[in-house]
N, C-alpha and C positions, 0 to 999 in steps of 0.2 A: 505751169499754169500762170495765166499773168495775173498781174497785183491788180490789176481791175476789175477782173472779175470776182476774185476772192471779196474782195470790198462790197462789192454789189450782191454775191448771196450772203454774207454776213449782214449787211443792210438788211435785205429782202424777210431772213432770217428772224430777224429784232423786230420788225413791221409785222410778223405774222403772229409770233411769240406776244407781243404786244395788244394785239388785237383779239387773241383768245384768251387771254388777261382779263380784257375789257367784258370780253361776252360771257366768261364766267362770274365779273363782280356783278353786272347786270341781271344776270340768271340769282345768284345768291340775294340781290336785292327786291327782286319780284318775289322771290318765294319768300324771302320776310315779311313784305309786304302784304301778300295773301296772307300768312299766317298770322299777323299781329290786327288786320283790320277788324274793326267792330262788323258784325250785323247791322243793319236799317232798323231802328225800335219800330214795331209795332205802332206805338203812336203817328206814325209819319203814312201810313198806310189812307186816310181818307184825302190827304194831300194828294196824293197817285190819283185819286179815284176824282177827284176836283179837274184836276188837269185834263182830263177827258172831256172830247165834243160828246157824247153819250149824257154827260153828268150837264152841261150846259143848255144843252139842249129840253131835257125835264122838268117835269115839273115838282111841284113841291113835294107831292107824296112818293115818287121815284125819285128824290134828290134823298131821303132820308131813307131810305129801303138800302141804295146802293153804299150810304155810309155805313148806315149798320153793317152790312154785311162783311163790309170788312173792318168793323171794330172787336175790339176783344171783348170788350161788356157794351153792345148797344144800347143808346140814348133811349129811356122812355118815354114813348111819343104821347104826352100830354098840351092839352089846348093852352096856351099861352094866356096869362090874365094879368092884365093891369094892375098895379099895386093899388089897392086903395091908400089914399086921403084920409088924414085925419083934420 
């Protein structure tokens, strides 16, 4: 066999061995990463529902319908009153 060739699949070899290295730390690192990430809190939930052309588009009585619904304790829809003056 000649010395060039031996050189070149021990090369090839180390580049292959190397690269499934890589694709197993990457694999180990994604699955920590799923497993360590928080949930979205609940509170972030009318933020979503904000960002929608649906929600911009409504008016005021479907603007607080569609929040409610995705809160965990909805807002009780009471008429807004100026503070009195003393």
């Amino acid at each position: 066999m000649n010395f060039d060739v031996v050189v070149f699949a021990v090369s090839l070899n180390f580049i292959a061995m190397s690269l499934l290295l890589v694709a197993a730390c990457l694999t180990w690192a994604t699955v920590w990463f799923w497993k360590s990430a928080r949930p979205e809190p609940d509170s972030l939930a009318p933020l979503e529902v904000m960002s929608q052309r649906d929600f911009a588009e409504a008016d005021d009585a479907e603007r607080k319908q569609m929040l409610n619904s995705v809160r965990a304790m909805p807002v009780i829809d009471r008429a807004t009153e100026s503070p009195e003056t003393n």
